[in-house]
C-alpha positions as CSV (number, residue, x, y, z in Angstrom):
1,X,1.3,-2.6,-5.5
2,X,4.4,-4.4,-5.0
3,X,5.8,-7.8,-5.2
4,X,8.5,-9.3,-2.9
5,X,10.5,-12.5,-3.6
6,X,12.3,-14.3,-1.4
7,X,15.0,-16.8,-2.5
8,X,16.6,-19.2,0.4
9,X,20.2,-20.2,0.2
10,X,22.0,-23.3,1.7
11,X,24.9,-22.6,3.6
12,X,26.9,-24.7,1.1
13,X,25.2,-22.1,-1.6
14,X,26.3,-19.1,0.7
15,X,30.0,-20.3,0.9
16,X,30.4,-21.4,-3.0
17,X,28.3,-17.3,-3.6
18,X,31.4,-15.8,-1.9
19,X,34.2,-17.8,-3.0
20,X,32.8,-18.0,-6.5
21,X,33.1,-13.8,-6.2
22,X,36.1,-13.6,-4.3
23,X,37.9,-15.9,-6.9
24,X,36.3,-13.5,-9.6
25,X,37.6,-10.0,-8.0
26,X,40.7,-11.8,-7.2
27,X,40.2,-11.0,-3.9
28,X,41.8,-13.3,-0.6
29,X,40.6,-16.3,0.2
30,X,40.8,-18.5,3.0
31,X,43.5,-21.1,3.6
32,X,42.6,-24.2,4.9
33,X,39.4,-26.2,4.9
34,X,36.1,-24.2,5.2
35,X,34.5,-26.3,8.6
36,X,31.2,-23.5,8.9
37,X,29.6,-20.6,8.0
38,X,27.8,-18.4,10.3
39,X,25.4,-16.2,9.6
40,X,24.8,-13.2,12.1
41,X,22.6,-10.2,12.4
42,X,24.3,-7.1,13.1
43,X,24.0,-3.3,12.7
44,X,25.2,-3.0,9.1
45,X,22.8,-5.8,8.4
46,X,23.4,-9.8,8.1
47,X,27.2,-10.6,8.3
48,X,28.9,-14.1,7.3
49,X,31.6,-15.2,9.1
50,X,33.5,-18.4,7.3
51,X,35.2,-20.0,10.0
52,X,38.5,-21.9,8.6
53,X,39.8,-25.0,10.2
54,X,43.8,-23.0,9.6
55,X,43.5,-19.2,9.9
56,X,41.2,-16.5,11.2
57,X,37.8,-16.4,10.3
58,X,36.5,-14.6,7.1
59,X,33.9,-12.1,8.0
60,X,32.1,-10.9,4.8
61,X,29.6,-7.5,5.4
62,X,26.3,-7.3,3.9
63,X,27.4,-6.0,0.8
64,X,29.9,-8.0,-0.5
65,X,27.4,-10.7,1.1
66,X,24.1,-9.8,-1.0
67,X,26.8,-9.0,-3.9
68,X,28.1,-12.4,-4.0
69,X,24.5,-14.1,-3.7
70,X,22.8,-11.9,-6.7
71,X,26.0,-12.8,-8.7
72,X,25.2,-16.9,-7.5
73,X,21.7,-16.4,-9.0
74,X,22.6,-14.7,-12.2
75,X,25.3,-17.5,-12.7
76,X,22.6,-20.3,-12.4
77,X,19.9,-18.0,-14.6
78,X,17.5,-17.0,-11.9
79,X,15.9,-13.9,-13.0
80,X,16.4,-11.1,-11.0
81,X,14.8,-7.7,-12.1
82,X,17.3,-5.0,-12.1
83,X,14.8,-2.4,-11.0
84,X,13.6,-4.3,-7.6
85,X,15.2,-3.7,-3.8
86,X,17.4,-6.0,-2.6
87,X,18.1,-6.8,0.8
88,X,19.9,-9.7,2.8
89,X,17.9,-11.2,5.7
90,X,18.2,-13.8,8.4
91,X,15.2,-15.8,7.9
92,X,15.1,-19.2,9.9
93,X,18.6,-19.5,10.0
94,X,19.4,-19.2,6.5
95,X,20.8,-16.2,4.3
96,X,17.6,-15.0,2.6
97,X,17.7,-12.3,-0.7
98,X,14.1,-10.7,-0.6
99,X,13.7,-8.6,-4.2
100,X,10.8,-6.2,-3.6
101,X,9.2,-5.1,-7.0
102,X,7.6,-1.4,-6.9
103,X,5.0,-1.6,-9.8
104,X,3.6,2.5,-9.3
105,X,7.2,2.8,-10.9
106,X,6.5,3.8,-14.3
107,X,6.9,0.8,-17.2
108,X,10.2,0.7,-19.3
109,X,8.4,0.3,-22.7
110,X,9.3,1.3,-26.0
111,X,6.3,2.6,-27.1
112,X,7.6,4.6,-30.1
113,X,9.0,1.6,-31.9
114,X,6.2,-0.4,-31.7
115,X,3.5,2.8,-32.7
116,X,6.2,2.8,-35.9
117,X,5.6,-1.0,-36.5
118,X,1.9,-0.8,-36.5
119,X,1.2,2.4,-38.0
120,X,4.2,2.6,-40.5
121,X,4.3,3.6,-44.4
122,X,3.8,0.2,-46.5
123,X,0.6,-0.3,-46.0
């Protein structure tokens, strides 16, 4: 069985992911005013391009893409499980991160400390 959450991000949301990360890495950022963000299937997946109203457009590849919006969701406290897929998509027009969740995977439990707890000397 598996689950699969999909989380839908604004353009706005999109832009702020990748300068919020670039800004972070200290990587370069566009100069001039941001005037639209397209988003565009290709073979490596969903590419951004940032078009700048001074300056060549900023093209950002899947993974610094799907980077940037897991890092926008862990800064607003959307849970994310560390375990699950995740994969950028074009749904609708709009940058989409779909987290599939395998549950045959086996259960991270700590079974040991809690068989201590219940069954422990003191009793």
């Amino acid at each position: 069985m598996k689950e699969l959450r999909c989380i839908v991000f604004t353009d706005r949301e999109v832009v702020t992911a990748i300068l919020d990360r670039r800004r972070k890495l200290r990587d370069t950022l566009p100069e001039g005013d941001i005037s639209a963000v397209d988003l565009v299937p290709s073979e490596g997946g969903l590419t951004a391009r940032i078009r700048v109203t001074t300056g060549p457009e900023l093209k950002i590849g899947e993974q610094e893409l799907q980077a940037a919006l897991v890092a926008f969701c862990m800064s607003r406290n959307v849970p994310l499980p560390v375990d699950a897929d995740k994969a950028v998509h074009l749904i609708k027009g709009r940058a989409t991160l779909m987290v599939t969740m395998n549950f045959q995977k086996g259960a991270r439990l700590i079974t040991a400390t809690i068989a201590e707890g219940v069954g422990g000397a003191g009793g």
